[in-house]
Every structure is written in C-alpha cells, then in structure tokens.
N, C-alpha and C positions, 0 to 999 in steps of 0.2 A: 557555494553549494552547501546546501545540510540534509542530515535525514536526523530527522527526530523522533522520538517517542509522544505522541498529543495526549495533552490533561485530559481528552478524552480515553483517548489510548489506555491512560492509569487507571479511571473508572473499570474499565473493560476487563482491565486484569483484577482488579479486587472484586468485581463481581463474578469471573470465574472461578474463583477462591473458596469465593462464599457456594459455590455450586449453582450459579445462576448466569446468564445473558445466554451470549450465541460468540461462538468462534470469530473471529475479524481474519476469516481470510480468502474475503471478496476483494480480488485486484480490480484496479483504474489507471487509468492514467489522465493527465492535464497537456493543457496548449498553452495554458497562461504563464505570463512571469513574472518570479518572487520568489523570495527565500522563505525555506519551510520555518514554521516556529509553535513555540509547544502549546499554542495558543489556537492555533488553526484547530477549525473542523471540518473546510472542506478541501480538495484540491482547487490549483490554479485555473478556473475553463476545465472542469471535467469533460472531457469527450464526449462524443455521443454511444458510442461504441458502450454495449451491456457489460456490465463490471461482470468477471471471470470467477469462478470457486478453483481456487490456487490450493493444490496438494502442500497441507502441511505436516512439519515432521516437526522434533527437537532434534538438535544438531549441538554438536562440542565445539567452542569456539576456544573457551581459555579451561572452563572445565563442565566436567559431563553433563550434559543438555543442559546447558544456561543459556541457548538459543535456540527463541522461536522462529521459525522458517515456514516462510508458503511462496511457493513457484504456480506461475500461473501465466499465462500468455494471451495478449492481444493482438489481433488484426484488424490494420486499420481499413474502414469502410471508404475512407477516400485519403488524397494527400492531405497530408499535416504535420507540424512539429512536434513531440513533444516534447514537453520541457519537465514535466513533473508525475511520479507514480504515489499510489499509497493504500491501504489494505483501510479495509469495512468490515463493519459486524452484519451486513445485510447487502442483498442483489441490488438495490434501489435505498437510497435516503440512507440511515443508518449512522454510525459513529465512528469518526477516523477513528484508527490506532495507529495507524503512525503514517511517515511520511516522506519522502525523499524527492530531493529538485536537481536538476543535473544541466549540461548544455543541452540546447535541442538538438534531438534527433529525425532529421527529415525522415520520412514515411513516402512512400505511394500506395496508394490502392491495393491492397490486398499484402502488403509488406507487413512482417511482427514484429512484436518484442517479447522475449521468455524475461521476465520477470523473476529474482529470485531477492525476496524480500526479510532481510531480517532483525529483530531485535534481541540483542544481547542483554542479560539481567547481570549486572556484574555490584 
C-alpha cells in the first residue's frame, strides 16, 4: 500500500505559489488494482460516482500547518470495492495531486466513505 504525492500533484503546488491553478480538493475514488506511484495521473478504475468538493483546512502534523487536508465523502451508487482514493484539481478530468491505495473495501448501495485526505510538506 502507498499514498503519494503525483509529479502532477508538485505542479499543482508550484502553481498555487505562483498564485495560479485551482485547489485539488475534488475527492474520487477507484475499483482497480495497483500500487500508487508519483508517476500516475489517474486513479485505478475511477468510479462512476461524481468526484466530491472535500472541505479543506491546514492541519499541524509535526509542525504548524505543514499539512494539507480535505475531507470529503462518497456514496456508493451500486456494490463495489474499493481499493484506491485520490484528490483533483477539478469535478471532471483535471490533475491528481495525490494519491492513496489501500485493501478493498466492500460497498453496497447507498454505503460511504468519509475520506480524510492528507499531504504532509516536511
């Protein structure tokens, strides 16, 4: 299991720097399987389910706000696994910024996940 940061991801952050893009913090999640790497730009089998706008905050991990954070929850439209989440700079198409793969977790119909998504700048 990994969760990474995506070379897209680093784009993302240097263009909000520079005071340009859009926030990445449209949640997904995947059905597919594989290990995340910094190389991906999309999820595993993205779901069919509309990627969420996930409330983000900065949070203290080791020291004051060096983590970015966005929570955001999906329900699933029918049964399914999932096996992988990961945060967008946009509702549709857009640019990972990052990325995390885990066991699957069965779903049924109308069953969530509260997603809380973070990357640490250390």
């Amino acid at each position: 299991m990994a969760t990474i940061l995506a070379n897209t991801g680093k784009a993302i952050t240097t263009a909000r720097l520079k005071g340009t893009g859009t926030e990445p913090n449209y949640v997904a999640w995947g059905t597919g399987a594989g290990t995340a790497a910094i190389t991906d730009t999309t999820l595993f089998t993205e779901s069919s389910e509309t990627r969420v706008a996930g409330t983000s905050t900065q949070v203290t991990t080791t020291t004051t706000n060096d983590t970015y954070q966005a929570v955001g929850t999906l329900v699933a439209a029918a049964g399914k696994t999932i096996t992988n989440a990961g945060l967008f700079d946009a509702i549709t198409t857009g640019n990972l910024f990052m990325k995390g793969d885990f066991t699957g977790v069965v779903l049924n119909t109308g069953e969530s996940i509260q997603f809380t998504m973070q990357v640490q700048y250390t």
